[in-house]
Backbone as a printed PyTorch tensor [residue, N CA C, xyz], in Angstrom:
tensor([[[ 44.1380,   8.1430, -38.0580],
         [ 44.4530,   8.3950, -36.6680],
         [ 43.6910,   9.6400, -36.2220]],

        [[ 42.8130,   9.3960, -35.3220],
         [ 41.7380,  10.8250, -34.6020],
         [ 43.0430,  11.8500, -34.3310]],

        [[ 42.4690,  13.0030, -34.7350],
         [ 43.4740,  13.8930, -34.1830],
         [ 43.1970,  14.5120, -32.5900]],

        [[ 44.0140,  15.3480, -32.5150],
         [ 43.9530,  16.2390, -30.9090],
         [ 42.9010,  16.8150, -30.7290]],

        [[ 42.0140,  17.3780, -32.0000],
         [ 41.1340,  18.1650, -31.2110],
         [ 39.7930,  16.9330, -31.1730]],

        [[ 39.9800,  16.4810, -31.8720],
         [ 38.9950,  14.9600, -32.1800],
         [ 38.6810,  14.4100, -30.5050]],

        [[ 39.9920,  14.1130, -30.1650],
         [ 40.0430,  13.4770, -28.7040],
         [ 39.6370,  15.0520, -27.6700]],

        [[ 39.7520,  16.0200, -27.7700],
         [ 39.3610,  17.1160, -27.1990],
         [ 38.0280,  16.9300, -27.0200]],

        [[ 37.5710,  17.3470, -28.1670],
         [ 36.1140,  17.3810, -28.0860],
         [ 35.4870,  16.1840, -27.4180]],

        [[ 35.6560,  15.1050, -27.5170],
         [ 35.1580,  13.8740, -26.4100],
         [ 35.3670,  13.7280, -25.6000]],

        [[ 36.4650,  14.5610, -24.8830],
         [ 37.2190,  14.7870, -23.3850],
         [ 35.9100,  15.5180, -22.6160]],

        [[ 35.3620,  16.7280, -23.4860],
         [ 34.6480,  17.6150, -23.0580],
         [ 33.0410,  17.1040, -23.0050]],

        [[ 32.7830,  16.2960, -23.8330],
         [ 31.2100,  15.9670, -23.8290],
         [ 31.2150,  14.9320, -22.9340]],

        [[ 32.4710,  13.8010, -22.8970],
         [ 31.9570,  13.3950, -21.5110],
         [ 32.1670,  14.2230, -20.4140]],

        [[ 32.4960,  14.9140, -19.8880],
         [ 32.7290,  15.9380, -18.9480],
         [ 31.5050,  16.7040, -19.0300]],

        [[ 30.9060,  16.9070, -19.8050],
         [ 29.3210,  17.3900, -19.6710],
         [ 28.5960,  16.4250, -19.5010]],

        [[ 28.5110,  15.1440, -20.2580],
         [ 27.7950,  14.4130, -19.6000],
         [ 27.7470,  13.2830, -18.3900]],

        [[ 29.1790,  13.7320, -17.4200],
         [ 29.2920,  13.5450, -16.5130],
         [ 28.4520,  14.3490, -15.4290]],

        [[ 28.7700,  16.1820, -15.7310],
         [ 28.1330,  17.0960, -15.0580],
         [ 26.5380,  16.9830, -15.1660]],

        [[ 25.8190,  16.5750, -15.9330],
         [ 24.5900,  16.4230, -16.2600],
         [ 24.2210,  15.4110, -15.4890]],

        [[ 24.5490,  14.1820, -15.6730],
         [ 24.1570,  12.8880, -14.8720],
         [ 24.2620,  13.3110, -13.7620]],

        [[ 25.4170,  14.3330, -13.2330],
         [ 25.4880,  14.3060, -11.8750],
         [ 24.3910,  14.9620, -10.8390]],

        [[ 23.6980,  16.2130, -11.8450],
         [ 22.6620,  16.8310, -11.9220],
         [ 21.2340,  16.6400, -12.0370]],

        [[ 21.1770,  14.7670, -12.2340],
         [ 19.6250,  15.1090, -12.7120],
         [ 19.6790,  13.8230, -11.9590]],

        [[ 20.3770,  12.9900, -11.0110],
         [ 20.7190,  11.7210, -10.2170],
         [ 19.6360,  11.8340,  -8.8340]],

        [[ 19.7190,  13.2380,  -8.5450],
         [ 18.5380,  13.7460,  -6.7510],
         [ 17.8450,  13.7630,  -7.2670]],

        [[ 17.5990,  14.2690,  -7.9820],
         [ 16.1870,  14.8300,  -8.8720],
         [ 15.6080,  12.9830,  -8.6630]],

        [[ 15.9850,  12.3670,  -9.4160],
         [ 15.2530,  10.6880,  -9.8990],
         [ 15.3530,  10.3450,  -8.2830]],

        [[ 15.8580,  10.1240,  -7.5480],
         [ 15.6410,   9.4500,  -6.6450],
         [ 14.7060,   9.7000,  -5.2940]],

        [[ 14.1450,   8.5430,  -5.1330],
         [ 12.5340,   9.2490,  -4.4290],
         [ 13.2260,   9.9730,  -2.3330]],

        [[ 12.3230,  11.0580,  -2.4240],
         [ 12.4890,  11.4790,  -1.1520],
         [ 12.5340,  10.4480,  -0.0400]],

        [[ 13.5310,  10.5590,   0.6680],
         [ 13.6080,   9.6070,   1.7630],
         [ 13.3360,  11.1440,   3.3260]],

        [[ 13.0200,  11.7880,   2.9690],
         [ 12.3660,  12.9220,   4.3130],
         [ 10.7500,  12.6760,   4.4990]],

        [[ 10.3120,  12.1990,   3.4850],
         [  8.7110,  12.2200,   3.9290],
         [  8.7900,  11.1000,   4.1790]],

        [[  7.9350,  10.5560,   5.3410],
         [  8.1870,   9.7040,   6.1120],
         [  6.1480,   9.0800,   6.0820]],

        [[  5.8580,   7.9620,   5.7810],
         [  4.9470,   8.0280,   5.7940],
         [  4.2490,   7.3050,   6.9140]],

        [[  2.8260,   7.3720,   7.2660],
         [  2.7940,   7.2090,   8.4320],
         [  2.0850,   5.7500,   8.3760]],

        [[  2.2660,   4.9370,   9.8380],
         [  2.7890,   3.0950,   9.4410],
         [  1.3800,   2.9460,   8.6950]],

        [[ -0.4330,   3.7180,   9.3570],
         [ -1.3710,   3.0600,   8.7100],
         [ -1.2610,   3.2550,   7.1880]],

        [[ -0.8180,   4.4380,   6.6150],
         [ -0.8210,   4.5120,   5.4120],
         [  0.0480,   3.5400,   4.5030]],

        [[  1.1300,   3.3010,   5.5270],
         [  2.4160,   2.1250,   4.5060],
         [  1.4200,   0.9690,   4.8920]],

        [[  0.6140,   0.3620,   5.8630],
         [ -0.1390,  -0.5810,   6.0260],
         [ -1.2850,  -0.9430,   4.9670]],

        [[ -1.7080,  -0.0800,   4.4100],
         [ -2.5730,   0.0050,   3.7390],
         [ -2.1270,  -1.0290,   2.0350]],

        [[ -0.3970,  -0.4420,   1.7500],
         [ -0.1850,  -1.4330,   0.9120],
         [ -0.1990,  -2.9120,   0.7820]],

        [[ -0.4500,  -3.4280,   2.2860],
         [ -0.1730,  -4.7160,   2.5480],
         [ -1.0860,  -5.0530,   2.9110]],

        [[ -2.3720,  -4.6060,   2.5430],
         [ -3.8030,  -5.1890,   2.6670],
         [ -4.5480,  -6.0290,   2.1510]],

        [[ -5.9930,  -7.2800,   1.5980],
         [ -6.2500,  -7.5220,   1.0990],
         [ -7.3440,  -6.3390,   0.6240]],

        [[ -8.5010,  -6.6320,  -0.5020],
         [ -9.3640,  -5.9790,  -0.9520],
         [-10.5030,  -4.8340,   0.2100]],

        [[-10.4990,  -5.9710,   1.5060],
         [-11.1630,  -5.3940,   2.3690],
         [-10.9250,  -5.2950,   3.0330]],

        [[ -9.5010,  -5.3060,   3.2270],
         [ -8.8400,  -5.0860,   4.7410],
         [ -8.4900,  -3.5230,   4.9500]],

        [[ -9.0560,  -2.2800,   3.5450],
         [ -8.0960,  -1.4970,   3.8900],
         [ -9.6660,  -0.8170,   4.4750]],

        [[-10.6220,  -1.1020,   4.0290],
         [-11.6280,  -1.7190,   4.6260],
         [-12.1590,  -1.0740,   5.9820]],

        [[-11.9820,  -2.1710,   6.7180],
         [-11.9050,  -2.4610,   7.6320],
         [-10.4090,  -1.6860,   8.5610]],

        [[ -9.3920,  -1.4130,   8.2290],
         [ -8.8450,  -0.6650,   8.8260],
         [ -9.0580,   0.9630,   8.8920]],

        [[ -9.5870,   1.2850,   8.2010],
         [-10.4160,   2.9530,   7.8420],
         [-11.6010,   2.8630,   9.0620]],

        [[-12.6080,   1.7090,   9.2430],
         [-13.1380,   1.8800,  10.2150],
         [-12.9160,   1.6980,  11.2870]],

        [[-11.7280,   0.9810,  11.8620],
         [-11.2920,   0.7380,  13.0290],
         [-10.6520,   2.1620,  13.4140]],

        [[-10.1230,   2.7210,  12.4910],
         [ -9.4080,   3.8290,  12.6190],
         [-10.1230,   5.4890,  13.0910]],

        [[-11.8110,   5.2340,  12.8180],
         [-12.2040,   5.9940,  13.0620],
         [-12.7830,   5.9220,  14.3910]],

        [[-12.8770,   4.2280,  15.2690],
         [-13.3450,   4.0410,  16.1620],
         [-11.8540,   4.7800,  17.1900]],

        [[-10.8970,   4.4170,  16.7100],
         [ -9.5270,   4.4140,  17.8540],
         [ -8.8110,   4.3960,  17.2920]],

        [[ -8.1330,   5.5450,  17.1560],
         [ -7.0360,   6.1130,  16.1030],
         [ -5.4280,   5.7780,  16.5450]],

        [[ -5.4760,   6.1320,  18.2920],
         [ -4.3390,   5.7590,  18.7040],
         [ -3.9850,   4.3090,  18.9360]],

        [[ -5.0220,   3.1680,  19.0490],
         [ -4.8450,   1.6170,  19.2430],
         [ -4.2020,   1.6480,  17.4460]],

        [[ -5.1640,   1.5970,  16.7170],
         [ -4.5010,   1.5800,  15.2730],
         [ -3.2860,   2.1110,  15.1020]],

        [[ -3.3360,   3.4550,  15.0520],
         [ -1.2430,   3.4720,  14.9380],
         [ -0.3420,   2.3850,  15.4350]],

        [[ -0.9410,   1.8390,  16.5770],
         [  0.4380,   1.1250,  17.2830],
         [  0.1780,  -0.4190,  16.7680]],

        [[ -0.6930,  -0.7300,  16.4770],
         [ -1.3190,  -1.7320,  15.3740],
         [ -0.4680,  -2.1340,  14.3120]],

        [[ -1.1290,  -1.1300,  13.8180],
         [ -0.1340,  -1.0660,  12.2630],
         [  1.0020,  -0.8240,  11.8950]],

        [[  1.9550,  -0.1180,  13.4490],
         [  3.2350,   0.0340,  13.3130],
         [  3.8470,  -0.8930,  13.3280]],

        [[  2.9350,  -2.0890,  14.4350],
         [  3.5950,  -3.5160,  14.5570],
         [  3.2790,  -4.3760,  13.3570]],

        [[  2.4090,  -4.1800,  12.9620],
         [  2.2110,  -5.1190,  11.6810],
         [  2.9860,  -4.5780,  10.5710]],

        [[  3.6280,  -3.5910,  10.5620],
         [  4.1130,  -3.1120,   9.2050],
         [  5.7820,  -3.3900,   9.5470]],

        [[  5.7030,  -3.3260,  10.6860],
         [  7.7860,  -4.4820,  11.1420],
         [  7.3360,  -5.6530,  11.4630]],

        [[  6.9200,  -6.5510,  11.1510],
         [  6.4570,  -7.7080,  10.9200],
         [  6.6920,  -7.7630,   9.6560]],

        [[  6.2690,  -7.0500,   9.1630],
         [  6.0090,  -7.8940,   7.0130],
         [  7.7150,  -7.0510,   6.9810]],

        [[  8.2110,  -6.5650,   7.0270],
         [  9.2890,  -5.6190,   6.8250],
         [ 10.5190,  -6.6530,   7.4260]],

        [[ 10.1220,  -7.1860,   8.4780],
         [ 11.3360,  -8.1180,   9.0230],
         [ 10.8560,  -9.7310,   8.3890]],

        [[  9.9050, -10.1210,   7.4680],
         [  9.4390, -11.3250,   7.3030],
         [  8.8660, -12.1020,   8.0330]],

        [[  8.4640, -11.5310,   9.1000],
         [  7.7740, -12.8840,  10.3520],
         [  6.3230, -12.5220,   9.2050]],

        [[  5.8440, -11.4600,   8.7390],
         [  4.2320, -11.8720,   8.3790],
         [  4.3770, -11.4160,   7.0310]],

        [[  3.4410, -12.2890,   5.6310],
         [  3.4080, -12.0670,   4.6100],
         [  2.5400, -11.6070,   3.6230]],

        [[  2.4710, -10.6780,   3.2530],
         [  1.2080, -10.1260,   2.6060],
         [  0.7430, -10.9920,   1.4970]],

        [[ -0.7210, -10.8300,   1.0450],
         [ -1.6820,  -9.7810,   1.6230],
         [ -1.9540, -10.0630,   3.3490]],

        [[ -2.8850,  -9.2800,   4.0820],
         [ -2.9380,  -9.1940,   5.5730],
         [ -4.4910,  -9.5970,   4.7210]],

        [[ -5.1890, -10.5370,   5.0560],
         [ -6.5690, -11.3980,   5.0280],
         [ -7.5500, -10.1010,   6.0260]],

        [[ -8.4360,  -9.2840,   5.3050],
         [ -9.3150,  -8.9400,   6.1660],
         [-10.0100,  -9.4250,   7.0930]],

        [[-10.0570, -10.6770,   7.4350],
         [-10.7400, -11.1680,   8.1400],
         [ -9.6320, -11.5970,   9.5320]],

        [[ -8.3990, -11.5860,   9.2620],
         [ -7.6980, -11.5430,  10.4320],
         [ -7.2770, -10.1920,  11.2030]],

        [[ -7.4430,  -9.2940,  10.3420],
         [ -7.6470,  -7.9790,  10.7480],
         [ -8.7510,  -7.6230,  11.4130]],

        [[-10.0610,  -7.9130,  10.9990],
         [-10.8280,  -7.8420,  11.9860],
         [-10.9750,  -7.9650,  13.1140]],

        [[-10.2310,  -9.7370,  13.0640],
         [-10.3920, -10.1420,  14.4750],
         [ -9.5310,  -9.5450,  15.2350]],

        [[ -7.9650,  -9.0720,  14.7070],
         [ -7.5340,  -8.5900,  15.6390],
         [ -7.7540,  -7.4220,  16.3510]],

        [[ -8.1070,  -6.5010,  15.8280],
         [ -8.9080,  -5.1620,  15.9110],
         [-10.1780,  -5.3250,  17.3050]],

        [[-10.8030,  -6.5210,  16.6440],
         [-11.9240,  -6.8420,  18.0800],
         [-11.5350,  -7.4620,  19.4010]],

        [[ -9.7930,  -7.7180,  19.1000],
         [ -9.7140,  -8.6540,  20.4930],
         [ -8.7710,  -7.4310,  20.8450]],

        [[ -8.4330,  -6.0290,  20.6330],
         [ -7.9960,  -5.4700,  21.3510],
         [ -9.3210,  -4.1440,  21.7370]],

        [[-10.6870,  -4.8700,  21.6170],
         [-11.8730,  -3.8150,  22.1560],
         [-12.0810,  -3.0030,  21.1480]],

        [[-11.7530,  -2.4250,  19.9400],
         [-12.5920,  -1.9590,  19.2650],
         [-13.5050,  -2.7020,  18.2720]],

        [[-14.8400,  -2.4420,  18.9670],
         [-16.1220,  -2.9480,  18.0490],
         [-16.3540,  -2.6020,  16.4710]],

        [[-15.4400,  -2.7730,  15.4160],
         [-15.4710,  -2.6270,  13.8570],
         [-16.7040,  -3.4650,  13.6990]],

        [[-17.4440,  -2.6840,  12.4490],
         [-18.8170,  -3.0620,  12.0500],
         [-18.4010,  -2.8840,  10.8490]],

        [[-18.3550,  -3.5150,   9.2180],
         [-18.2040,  -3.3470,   7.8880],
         [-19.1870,  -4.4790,   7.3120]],

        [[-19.7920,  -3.1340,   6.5730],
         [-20.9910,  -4.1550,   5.8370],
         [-20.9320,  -5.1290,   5.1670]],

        [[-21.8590,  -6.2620,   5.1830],
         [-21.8040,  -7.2850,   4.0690],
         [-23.3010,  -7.4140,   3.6440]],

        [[-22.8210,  -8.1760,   2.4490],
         [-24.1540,  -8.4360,   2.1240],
         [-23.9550,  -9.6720,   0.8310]],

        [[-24.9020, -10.6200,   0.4720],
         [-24.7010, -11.4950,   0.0580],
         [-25.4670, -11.6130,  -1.1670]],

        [[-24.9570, -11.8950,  -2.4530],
         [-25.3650, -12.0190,  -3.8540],
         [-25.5960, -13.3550,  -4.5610]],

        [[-26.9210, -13.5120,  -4.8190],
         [-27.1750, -14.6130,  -5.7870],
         [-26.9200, -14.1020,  -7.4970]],

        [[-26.2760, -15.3450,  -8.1170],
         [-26.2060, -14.6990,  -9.5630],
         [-26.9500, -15.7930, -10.3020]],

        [[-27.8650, -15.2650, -10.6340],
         [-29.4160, -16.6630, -11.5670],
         [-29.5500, -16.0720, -12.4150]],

        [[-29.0800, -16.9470, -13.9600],
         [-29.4100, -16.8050, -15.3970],
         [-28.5700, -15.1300, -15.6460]],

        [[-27.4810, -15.0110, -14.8380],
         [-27.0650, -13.6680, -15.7800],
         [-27.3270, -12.3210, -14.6000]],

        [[-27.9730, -12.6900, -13.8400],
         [-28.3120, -11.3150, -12.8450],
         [-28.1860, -11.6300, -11.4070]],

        [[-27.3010, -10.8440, -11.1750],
         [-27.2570, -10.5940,  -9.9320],
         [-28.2400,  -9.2400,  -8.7860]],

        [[-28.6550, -10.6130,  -7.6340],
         [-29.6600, -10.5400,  -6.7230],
         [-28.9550, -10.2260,  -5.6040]],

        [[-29.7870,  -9.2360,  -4.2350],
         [-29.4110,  -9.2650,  -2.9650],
         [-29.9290, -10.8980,  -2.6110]],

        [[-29.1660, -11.4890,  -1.9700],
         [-30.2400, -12.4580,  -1.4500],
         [-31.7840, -11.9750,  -0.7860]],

        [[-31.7890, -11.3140,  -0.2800],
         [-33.2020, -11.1420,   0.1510],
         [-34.2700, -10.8180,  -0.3290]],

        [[-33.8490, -10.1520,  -1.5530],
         [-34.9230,  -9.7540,  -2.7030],
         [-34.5370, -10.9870,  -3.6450]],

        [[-34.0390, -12.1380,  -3.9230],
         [-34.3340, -13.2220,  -4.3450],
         [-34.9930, -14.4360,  -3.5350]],

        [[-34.9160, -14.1590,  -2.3590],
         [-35.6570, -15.4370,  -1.9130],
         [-37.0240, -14.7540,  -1.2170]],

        [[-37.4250, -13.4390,  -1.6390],
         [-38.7430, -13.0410,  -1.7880],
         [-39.4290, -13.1760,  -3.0580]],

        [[-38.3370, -13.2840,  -4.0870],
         [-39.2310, -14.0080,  -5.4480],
         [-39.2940, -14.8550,  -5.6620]],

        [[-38.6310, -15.8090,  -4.8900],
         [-38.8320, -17.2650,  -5.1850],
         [-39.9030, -17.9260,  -4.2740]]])
């Protein structure tokens, strides 16, 4: 049969490791004061080149983009839209509210192992 001080002493270590857990619980849990701003939470819900393409829209018109991306980011947040966001519908939307986004492309042949610009392959061929 455990004696009194037996049950004492376990009275007390959970009681510390009550006080401890209770102590290190804020600490683990992530800040809810920094608030981040919608293009940056947008950015998670991008495809490869959409974040892309929103960096340059952003430098054309900073204030159309905020309100952009605020709406697109309560959209995926309420489920009407589902990520990834397709760079290429980003584009377009970006151009049908007047900012002219320009992001480079360029197109690759891959023959026997190496990859070519197209244009310097169909000058060697």
């Amino acid at each position: 049969m455990p004696s009194d001080d037996d049950i004492e002493l376990k009275r007390l270590r959970l009681k510390r490791l009550r006080t401890l857990m209770a102590a290190r619980s804020p600490q683990t849990e992530p800040k809810r004061d920094e608030k981040r701003s919608s293009v940056e939470e947008l950015k998670d819900h991008l495809d490869e080149r959409g974040v892309e393409v929103l960096n340059e829209a952003y430098q054309l018109n900073a204030a159309v983009v905020e309100k952009v991306a605020n709406a697109l980011v309560r959209a995926v947040r309420e489920g009407k839209l589902q990520p990834p966001i397709d760079a290429g519908d980003l584009l377009r939307l970006f151009r049908s509210f007047g900012i002219p986004v320009r992001v480079s492309t360029s197109v690759k042949v891959l023959k026997d192992g190496e990859v070519k610009d197209l244009r310097k392959y169909l000058t060697e061929e």
